[in-house]
Wavefront OBJ file of the C-alpha trace (Angstrom):
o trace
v 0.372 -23.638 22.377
v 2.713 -23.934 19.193
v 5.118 -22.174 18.486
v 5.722 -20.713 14.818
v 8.596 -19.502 13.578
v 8.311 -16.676 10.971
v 11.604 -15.974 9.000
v 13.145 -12.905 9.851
v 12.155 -11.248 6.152
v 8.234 -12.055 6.333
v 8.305 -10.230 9.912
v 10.179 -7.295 8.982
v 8.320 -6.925 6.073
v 5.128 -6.859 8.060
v 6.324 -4.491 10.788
v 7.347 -2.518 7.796
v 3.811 -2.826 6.521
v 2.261 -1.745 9.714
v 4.687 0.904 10.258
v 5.604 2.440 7.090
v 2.588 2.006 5.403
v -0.370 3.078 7.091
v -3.774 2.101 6.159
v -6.238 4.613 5.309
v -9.203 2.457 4.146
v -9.950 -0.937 3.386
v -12.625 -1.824 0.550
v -12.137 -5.166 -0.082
v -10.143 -6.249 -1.936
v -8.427 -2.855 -2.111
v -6.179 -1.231 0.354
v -5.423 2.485 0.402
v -2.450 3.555 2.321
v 0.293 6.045 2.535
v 4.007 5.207 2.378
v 5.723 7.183 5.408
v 8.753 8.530 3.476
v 6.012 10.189 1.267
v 6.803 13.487 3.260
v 5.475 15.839 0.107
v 3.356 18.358 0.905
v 1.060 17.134 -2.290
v 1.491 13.037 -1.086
v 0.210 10.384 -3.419
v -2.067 7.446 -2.133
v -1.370 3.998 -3.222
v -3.871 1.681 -3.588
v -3.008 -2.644 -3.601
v -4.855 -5.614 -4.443
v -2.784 -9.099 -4.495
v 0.185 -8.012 -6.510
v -0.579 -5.278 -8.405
v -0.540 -1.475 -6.810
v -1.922 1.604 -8.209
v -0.353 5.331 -6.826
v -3.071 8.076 -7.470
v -1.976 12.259 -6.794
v -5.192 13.290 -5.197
v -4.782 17.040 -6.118
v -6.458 16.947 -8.590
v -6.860 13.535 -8.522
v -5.128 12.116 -11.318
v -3.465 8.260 -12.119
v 0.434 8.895 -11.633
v 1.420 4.789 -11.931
v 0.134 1.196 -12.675
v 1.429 -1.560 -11.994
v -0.943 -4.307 -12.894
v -4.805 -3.079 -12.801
v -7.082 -2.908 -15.488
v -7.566 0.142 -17.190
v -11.223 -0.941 -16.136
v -10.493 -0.750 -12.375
l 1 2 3 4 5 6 7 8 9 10 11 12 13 14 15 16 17 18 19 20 21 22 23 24 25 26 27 28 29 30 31 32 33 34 35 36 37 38 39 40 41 42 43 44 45 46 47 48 49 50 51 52 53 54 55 56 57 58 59 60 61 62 63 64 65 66 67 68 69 70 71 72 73
């Protein structure tokens, strides 16, 4: 079997991504997650496609930043 060698920032960065960012649900090609320092009592939920990433207060439910959707997503 190969072996392949991952530089040490693309594996910390997805242990980090595992870790630190759990998944809530997936619908493609969206991801919804939670960042772990997020430790508010009213925490945000982020939502990523490629490279953009959305953060959404869910009460109420209300847009708090944008960083590269549509207005139209």
């Amino acid at each position: 079997m190969p072996v392949v060698l991952v530089p040490k920032f693309e594996l910390s960065y997805f242990v980090a991504k595992l870790v630190l960012m759990p998944t809530v649900k997936i619908i493609e090609p969206y991801r919804f997650h939670f960042y772990f320092g997020d430790r508010k009592r009213k925490a945000p939920i982020h939502v990523e496609r490629d490279d953009h990433e959305a953060k959404f207060w869910l009460r109420p439910v209300r847009l708090h930043a944008n960083s590269g959707f549509a207005s139209t997503e």
